[in-house]
N, CA, C and O atoms as a CHARMM CRD file, in Angstrom:
* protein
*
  348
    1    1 UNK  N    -25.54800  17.42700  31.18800 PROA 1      0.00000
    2    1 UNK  CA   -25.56600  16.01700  30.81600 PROA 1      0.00000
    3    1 UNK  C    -24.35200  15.33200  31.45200 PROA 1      0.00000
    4    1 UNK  O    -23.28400  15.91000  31.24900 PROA 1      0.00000
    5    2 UNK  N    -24.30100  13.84300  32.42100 PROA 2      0.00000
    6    2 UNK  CA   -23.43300  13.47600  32.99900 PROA 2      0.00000
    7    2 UNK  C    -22.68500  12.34200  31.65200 PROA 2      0.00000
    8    2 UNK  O    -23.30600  11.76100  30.76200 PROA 2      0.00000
    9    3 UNK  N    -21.16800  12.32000  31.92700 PROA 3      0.00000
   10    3 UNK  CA   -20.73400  12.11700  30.98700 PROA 3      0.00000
   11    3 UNK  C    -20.82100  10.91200  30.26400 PROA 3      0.00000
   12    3 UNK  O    -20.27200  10.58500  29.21200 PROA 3      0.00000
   13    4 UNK  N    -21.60100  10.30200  31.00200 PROA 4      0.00000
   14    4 UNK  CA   -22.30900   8.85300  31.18800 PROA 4      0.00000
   15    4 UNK  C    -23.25000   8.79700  29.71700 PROA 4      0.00000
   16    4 UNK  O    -23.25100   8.06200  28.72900 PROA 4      0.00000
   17    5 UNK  N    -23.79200   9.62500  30.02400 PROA 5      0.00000
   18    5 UNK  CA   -25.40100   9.60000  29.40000 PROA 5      0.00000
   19    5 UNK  C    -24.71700  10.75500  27.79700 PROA 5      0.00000
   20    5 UNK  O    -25.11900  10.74000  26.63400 PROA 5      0.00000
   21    6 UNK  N    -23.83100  11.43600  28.31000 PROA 6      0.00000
   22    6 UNK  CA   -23.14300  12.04600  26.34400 PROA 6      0.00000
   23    6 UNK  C    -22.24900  10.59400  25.76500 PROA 6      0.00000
   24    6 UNK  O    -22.41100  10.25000  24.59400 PROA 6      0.00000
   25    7 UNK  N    -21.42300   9.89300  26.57700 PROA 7      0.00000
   26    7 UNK  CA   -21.25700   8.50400  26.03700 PROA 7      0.00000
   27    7 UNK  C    -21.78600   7.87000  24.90900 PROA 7      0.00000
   28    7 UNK  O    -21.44900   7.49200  23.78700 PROA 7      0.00000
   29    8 UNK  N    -23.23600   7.92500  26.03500 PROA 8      0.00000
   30    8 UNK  CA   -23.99400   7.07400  25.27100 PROA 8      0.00000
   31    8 UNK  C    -24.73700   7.72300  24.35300 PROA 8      0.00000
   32    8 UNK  O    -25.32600   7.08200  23.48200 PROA 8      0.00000
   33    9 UNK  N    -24.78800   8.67500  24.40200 PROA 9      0.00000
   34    9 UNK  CA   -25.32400   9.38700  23.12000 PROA 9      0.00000
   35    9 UNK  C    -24.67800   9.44300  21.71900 PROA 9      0.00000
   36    9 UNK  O    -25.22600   9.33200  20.62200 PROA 9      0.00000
   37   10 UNK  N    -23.07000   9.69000  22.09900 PROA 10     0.00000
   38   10 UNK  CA   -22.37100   9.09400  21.02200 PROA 10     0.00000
   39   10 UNK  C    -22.57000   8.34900  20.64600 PROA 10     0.00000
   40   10 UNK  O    -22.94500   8.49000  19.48200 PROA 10     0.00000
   41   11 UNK  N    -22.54200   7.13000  21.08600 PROA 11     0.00000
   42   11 UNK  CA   -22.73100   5.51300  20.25300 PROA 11     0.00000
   43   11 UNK  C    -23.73800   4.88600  20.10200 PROA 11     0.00000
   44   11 UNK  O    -23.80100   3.67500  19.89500 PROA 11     0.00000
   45   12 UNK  N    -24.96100   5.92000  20.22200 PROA 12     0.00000
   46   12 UNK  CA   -26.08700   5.75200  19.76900 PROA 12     0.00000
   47   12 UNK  C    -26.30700   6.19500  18.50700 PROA 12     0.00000
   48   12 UNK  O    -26.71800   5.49000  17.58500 PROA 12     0.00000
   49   13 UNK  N    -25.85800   8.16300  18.40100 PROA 13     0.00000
   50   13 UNK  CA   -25.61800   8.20500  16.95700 PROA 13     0.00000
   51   13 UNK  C    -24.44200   7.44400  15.95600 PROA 13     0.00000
   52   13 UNK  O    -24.55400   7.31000  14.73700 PROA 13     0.00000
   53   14 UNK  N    -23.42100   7.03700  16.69900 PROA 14     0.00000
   54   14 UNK  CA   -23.05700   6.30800  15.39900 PROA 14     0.00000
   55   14 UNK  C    -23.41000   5.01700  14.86800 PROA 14     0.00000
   56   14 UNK  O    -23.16100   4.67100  13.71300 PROA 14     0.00000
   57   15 UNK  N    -24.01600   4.28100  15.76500 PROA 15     0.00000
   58   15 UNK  CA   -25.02200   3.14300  15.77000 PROA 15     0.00000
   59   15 UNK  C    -26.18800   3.82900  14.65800 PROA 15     0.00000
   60   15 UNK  O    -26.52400   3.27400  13.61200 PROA 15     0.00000
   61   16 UNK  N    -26.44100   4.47000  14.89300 PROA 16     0.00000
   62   16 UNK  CA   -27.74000   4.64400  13.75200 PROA 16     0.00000
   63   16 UNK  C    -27.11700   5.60700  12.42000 PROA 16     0.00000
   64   16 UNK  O    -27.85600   5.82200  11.45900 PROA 16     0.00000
   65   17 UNK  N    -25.60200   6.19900  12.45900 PROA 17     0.00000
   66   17 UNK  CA   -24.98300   6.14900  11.23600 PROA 17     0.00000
   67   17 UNK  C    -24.93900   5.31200  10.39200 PROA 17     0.00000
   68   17 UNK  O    -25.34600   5.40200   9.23400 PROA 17     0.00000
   69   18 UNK  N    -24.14100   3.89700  11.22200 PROA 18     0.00000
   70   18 UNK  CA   -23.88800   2.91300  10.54700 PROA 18     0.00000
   71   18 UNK  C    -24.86200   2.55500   9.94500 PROA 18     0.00000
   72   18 UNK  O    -24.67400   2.54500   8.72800 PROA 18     0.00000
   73   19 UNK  N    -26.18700   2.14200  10.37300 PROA 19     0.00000
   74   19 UNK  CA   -27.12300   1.25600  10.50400 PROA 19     0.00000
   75   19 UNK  C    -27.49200   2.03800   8.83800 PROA 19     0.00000
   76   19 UNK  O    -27.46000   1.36500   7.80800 PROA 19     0.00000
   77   20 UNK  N    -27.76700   3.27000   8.84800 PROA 20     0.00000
   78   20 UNK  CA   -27.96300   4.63000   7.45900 PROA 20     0.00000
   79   20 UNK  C    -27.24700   3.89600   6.82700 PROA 20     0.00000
   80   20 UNK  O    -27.78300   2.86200   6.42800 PROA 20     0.00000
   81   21 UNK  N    -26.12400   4.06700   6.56500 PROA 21     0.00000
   82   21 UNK  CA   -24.79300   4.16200   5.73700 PROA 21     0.00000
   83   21 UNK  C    -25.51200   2.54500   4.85500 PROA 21     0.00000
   84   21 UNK  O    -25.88900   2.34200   3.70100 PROA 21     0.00000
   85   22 UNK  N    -25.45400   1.92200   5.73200 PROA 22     0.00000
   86   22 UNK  CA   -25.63700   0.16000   5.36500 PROA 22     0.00000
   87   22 UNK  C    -26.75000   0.20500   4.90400 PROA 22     0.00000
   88   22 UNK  O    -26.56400   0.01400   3.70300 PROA 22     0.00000
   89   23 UNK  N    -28.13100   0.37300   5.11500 PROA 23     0.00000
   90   23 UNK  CA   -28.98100   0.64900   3.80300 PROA 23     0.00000
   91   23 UNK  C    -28.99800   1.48700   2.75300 PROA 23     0.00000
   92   23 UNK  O    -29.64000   1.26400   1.72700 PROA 23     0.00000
   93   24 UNK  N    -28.29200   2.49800   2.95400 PROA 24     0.00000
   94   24 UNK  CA   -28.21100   3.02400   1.59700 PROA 24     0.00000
   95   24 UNK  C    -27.16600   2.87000   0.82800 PROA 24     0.00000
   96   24 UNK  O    -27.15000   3.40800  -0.27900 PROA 24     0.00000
   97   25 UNK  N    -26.21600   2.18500   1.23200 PROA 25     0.00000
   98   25 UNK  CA   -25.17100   1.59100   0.54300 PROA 25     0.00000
   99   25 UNK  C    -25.84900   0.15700  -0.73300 PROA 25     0.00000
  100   25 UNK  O    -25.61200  -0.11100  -1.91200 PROA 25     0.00000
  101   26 UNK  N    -27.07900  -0.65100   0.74500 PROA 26     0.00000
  102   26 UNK  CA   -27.86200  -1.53600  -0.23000 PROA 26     0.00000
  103   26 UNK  C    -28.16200  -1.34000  -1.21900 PROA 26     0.00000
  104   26 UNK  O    -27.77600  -1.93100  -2.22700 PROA 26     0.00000
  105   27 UNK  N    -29.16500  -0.18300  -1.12500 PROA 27     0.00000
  106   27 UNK  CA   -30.15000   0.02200  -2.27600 PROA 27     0.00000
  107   27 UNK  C    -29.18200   0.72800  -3.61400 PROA 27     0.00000
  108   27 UNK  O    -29.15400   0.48500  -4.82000 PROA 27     0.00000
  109   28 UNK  N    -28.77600   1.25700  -3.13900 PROA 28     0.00000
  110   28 UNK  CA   -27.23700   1.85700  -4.26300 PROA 28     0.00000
  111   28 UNK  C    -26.60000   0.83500  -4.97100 PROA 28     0.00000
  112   28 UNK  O    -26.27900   0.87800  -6.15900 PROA 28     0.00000
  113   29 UNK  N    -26.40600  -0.22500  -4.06900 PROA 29     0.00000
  114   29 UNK  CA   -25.72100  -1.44100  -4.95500 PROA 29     0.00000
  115   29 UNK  C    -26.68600  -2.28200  -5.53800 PROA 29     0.00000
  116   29 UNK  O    -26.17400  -3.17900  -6.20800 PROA 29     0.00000
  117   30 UNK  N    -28.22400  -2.28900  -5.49300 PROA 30     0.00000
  118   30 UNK  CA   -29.28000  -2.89500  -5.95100 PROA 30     0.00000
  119   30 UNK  C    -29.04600  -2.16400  -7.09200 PROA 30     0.00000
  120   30 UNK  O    -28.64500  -2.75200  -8.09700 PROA 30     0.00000
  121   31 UNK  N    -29.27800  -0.67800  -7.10100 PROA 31     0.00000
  122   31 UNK  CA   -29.10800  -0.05200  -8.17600 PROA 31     0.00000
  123   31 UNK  C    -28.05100  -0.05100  -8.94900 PROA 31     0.00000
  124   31 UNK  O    -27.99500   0.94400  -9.67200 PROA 31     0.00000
  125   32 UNK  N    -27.12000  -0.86300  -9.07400 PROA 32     0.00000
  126   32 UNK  CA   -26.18700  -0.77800  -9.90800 PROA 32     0.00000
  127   32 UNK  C    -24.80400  -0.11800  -9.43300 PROA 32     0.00000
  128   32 UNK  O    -23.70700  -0.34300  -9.94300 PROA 32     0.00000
  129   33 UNK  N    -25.01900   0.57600  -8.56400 PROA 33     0.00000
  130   33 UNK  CA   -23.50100   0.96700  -8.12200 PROA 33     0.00000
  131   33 UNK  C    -22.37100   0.16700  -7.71500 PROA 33     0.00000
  132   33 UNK  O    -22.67400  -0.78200  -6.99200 PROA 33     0.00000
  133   34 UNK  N    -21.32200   0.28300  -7.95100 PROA 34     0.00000
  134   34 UNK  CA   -20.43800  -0.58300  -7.78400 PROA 34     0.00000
  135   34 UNK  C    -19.52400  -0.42600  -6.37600 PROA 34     0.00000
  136   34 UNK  O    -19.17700   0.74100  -6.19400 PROA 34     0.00000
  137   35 UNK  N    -19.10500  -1.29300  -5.43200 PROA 35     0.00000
  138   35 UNK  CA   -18.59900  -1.34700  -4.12800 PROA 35     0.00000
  139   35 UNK  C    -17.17400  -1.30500  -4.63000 PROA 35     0.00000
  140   35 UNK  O    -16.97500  -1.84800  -5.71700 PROA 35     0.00000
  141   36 UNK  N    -16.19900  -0.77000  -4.03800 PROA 36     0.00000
  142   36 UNK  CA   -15.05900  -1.16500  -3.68800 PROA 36     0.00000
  143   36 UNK  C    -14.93500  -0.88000  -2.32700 PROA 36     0.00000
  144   36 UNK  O    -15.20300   0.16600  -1.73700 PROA 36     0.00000
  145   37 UNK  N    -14.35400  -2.28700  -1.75700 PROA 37     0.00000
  146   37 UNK  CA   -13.57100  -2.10000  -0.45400 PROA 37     0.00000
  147   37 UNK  C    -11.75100  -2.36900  -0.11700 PROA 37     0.00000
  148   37 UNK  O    -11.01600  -3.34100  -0.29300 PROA 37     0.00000
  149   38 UNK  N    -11.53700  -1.03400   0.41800 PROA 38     0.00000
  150   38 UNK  CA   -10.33700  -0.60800   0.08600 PROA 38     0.00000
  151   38 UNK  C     -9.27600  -0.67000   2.03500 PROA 38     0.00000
  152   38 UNK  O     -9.91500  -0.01700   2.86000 PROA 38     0.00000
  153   39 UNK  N     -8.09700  -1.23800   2.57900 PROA 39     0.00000
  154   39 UNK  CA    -8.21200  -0.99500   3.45900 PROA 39     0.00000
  155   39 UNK  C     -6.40100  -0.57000   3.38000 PROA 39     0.00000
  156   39 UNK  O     -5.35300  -1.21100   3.30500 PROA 39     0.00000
  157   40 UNK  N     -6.88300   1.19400   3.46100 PROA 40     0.00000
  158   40 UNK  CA    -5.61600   1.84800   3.40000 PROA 40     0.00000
  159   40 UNK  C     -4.66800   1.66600   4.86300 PROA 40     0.00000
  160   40 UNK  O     -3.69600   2.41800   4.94600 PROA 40     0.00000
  161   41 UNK  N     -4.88500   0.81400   5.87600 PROA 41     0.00000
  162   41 UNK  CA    -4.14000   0.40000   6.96400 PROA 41     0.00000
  163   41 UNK  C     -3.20300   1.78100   6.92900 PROA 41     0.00000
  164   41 UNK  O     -3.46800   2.91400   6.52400 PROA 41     0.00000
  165   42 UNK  N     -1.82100   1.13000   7.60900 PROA 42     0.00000
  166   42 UNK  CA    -1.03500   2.54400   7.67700 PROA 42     0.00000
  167   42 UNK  C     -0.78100   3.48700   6.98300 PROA 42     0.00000
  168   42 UNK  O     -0.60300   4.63200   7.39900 PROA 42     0.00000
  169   43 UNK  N     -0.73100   3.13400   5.86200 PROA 43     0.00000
  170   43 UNK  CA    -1.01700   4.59700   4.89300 PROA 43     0.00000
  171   43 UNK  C     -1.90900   5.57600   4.98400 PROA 43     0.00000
  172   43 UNK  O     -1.78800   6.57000   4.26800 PROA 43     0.00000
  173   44 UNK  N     -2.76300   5.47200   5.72000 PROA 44     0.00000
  174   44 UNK  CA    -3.94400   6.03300   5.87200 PROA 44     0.00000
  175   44 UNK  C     -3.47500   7.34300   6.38100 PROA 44     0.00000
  176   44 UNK  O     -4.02500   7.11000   7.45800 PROA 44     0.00000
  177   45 UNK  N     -2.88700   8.65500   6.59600 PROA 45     0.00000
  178   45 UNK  CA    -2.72100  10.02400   6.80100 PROA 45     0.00000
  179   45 UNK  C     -3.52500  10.76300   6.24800 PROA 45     0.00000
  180   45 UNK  O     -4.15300  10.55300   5.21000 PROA 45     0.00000
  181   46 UNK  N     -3.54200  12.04800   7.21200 PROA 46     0.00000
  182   46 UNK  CA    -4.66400  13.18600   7.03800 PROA 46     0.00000
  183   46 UNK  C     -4.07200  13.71800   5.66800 PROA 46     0.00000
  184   46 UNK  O     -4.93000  14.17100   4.91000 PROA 46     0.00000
  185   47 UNK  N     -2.58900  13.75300   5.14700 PROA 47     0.00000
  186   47 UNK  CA    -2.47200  14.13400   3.35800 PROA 47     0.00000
  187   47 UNK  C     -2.86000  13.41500   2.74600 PROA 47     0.00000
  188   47 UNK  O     -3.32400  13.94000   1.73400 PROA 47     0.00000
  189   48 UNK  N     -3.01600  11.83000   2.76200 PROA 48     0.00000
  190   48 UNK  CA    -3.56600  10.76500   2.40000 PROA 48     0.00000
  191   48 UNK  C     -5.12400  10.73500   1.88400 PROA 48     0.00000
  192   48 UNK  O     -5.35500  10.56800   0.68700 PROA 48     0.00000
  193   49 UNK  N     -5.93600  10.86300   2.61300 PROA 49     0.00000
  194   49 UNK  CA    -7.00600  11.24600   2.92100 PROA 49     0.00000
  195   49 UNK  C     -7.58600  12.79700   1.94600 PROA 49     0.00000
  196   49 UNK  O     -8.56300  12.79800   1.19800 PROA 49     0.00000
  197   50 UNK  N     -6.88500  13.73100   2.16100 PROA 50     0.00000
  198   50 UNK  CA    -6.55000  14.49500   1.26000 PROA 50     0.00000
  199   50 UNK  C     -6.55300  14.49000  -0.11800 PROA 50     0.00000
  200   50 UNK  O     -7.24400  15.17200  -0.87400 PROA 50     0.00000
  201   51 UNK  N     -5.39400  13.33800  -0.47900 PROA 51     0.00000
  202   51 UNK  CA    -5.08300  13.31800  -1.38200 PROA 51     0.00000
  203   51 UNK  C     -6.11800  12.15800  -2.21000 PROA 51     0.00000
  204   51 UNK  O     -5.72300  12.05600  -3.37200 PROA 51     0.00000
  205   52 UNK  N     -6.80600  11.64900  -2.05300 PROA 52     0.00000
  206   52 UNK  CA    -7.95900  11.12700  -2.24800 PROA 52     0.00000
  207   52 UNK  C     -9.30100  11.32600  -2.77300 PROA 52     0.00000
  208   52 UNK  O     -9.98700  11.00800  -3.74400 PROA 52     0.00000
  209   53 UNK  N     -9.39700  12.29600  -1.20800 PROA 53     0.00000
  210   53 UNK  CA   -10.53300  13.02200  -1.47900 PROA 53     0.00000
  211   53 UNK  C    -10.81900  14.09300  -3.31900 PROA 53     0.00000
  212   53 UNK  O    -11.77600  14.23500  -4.08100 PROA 53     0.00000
  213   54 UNK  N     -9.27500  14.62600  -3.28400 PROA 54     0.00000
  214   54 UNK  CA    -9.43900  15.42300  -4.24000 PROA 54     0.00000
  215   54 UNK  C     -9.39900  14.48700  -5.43300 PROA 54     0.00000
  216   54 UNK  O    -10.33800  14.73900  -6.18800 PROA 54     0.00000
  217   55 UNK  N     -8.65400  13.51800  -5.85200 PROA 55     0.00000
  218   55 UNK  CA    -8.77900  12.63600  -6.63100 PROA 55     0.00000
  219   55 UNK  C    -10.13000  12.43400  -7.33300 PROA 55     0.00000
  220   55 UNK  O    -10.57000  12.64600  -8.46300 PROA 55     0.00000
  221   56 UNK  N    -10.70400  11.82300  -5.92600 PROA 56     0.00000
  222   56 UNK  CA   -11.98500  11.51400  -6.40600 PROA 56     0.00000
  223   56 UNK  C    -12.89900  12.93600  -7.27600 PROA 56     0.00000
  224   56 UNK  O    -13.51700  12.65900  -8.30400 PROA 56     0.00000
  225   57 UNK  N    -12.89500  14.02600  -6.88300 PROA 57     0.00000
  226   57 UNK  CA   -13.25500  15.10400  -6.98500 PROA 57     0.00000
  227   57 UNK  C    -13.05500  15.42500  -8.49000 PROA 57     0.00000
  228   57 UNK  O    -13.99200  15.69500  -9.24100 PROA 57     0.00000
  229   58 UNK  N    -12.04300  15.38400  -8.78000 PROA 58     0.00000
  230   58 UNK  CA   -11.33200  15.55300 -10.09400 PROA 58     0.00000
  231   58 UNK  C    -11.49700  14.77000 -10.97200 PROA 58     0.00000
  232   58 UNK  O    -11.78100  15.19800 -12.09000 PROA 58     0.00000
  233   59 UNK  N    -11.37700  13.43300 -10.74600 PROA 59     0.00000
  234   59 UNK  CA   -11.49000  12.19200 -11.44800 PROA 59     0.00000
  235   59 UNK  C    -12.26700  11.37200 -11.67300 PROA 59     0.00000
  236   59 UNK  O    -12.05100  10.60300 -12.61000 PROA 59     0.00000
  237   60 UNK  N    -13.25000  11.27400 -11.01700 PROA 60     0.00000
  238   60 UNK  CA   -14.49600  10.67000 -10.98800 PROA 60     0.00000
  239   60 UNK  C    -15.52500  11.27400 -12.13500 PROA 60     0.00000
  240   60 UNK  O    -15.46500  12.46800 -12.42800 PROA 60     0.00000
  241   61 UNK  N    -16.12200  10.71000 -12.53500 PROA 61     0.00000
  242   61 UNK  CA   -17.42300  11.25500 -13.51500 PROA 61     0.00000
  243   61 UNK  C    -19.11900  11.30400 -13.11700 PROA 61     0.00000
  244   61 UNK  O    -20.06000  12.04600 -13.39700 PROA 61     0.00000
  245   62 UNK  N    -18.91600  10.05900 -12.29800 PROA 62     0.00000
  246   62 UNK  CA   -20.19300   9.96000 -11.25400 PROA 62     0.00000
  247   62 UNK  C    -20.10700  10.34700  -9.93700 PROA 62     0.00000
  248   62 UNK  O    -19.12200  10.88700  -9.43400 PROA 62     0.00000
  249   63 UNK  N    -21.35400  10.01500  -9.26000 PROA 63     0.00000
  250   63 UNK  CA   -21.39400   9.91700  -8.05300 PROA 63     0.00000
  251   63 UNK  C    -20.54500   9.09300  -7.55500 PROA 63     0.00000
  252   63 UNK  O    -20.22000   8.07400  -8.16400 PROA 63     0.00000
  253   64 UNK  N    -19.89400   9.52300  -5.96700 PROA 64     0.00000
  254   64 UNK  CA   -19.13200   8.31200  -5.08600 PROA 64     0.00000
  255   64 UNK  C    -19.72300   8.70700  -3.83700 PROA 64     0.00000
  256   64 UNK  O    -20.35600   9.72500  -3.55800 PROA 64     0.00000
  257   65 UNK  N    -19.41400   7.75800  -3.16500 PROA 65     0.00000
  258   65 UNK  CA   -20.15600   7.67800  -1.65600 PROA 65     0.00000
  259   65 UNK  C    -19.16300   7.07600  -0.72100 PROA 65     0.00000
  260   65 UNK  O    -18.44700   6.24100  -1.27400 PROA 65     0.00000
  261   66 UNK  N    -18.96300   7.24100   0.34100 PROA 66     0.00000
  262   66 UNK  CA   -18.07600   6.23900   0.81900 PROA 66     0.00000
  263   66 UNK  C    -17.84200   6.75000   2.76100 PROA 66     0.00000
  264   66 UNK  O    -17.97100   7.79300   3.40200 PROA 66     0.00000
  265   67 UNK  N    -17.47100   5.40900   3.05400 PROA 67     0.00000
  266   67 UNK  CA   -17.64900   5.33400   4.94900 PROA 67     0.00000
  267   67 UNK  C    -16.72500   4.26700   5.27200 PROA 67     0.00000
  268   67 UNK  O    -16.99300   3.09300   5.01600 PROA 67     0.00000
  269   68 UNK  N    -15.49400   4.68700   5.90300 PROA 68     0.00000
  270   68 UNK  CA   -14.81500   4.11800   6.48400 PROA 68     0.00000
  271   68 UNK  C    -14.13200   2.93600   5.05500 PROA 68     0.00000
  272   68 UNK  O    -13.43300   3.44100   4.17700 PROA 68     0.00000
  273   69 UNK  N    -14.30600   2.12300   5.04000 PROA 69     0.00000
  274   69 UNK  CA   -13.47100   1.25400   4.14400 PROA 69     0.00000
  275   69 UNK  C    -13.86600   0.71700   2.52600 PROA 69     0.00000
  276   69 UNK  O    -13.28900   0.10100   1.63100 PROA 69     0.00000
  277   70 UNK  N    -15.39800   1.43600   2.77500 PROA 70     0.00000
  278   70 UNK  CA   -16.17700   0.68600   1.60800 PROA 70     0.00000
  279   70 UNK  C    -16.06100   2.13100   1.03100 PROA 70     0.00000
  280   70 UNK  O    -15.91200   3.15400   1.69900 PROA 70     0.00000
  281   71 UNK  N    -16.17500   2.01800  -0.59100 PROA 71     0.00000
  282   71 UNK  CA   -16.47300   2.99800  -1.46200 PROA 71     0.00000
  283   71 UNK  C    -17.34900   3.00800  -2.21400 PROA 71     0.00000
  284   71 UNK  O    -16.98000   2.24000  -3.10300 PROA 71     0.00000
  285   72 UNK  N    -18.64100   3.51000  -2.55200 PROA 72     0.00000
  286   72 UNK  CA   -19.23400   3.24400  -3.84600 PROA 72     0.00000
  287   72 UNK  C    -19.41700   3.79900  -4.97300 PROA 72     0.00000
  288   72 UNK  O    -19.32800   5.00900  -4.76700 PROA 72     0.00000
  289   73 UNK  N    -19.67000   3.56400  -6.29800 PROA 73     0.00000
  290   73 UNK  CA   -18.95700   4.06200  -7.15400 PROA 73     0.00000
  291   73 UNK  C    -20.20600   4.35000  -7.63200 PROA 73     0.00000
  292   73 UNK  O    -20.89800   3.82200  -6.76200 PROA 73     0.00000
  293   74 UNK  N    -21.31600   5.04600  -8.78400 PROA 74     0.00000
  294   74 UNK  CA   -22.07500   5.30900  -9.75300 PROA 74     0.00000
  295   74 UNK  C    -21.81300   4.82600 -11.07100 PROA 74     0.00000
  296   74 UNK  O    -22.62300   4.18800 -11.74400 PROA 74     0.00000
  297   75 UNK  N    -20.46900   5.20100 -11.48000 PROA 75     0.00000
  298   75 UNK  CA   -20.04100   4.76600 -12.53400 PROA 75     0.00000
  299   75 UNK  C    -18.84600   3.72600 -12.67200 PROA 75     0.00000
  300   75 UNK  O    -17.69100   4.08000 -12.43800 PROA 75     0.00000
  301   76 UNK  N    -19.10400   2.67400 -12.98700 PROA 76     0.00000
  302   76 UNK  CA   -18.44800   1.54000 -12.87300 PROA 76     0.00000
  303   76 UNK  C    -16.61900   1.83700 -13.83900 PROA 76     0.00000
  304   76 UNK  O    -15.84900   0.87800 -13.87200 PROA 76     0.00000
  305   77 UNK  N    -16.30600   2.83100 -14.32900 PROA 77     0.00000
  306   77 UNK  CA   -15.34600   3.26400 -14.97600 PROA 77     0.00000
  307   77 UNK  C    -14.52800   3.87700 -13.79200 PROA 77     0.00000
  308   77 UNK  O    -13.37200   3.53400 -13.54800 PROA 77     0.00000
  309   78 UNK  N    -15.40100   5.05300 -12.89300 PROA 78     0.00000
  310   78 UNK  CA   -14.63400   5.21100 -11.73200 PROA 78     0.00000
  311   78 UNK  C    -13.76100   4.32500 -10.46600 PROA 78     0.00000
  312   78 UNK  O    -12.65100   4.48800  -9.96000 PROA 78     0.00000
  313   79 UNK  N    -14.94600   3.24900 -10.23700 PROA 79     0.00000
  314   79 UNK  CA   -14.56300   1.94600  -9.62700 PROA 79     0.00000
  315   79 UNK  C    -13.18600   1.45400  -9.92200 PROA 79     0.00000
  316   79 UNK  O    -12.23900   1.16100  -9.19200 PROA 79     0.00000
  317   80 UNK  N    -13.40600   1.45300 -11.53300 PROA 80     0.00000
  318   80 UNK  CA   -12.27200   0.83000 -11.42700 PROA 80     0.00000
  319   80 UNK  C    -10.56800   1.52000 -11.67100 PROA 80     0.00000
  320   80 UNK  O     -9.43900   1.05500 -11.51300 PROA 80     0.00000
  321   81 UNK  N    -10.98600   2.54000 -12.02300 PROA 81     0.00000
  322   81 UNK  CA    -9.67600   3.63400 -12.19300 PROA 81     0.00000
  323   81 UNK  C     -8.93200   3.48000 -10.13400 PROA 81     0.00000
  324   81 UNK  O     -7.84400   3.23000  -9.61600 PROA 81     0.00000
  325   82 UNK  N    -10.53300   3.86100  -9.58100 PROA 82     0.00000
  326   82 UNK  CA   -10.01500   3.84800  -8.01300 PROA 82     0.00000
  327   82 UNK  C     -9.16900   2.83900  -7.47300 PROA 82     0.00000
  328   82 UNK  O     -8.16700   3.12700  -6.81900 PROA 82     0.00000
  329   83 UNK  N     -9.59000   1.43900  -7.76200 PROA 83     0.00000
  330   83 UNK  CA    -9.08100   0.41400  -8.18500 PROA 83     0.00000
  331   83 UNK  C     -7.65800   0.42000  -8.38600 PROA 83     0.00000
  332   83 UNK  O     -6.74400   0.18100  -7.59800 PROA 83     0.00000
  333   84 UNK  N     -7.65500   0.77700  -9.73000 PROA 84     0.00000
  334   84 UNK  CA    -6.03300   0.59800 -10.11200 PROA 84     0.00000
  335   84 UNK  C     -5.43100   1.67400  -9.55100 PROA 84     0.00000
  336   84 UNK  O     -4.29400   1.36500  -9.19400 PROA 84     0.00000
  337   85 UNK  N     -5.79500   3.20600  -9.23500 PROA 85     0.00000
  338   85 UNK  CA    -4.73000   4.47200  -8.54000 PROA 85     0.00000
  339   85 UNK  C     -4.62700   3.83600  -6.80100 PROA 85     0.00000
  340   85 UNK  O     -3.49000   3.90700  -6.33500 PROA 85     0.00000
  341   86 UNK  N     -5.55200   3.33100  -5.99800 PROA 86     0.00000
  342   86 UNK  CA    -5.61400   3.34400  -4.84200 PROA 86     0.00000
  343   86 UNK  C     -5.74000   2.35100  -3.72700 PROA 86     0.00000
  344   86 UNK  O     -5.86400   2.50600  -2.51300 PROA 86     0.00000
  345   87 UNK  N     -5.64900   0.92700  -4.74100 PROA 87     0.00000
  346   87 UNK  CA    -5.37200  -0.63800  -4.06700 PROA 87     0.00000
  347   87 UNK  C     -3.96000  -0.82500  -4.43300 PROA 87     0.00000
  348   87 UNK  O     -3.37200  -1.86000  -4.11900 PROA 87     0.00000
């Protein structure tokens, strides 16, 4: 494959990531899930990230979902704990 054509293969699949991510983010928030959008700018580090991830893991009671800046929450109690530990 010329490197041309893997390029574009990249940003084809993330073009149709996004495109995923954004309807099912919809229908999730039709359903009641709650959005937070969060934009950790320079803070943003791989312990950071880390340290997050497990957060959520630990702390959360519902489902979470999340891509790049948006988060979504299941349980609107999580939302907002995320909220107050991580804005």
């Amino acid at each position: 494959m010329t490197p041309e054509k893997e390029m574009l293969n990249r940003a084809a699949k993330e073009i149709a990531e996004e495109i995923d991510w954004g309807v099912m983010a919809g229908l999730l928030i039709e359903g009641g899930w709650e959005r937070v959008t969060v934009d950790f700018g320079p803070r943003m580090s791989e312990s950071t990230a880390h340290e997050i991830k497990e957060w959520v893991r630990t702390q959360c009671n519902g489902l979470v979902k999340s891509r790049n800046k948006t988060w979504l929450f299941e349980n609107p109690k999580d939302a907002t704990m995320f909220i107050l530990r991580w804005s």
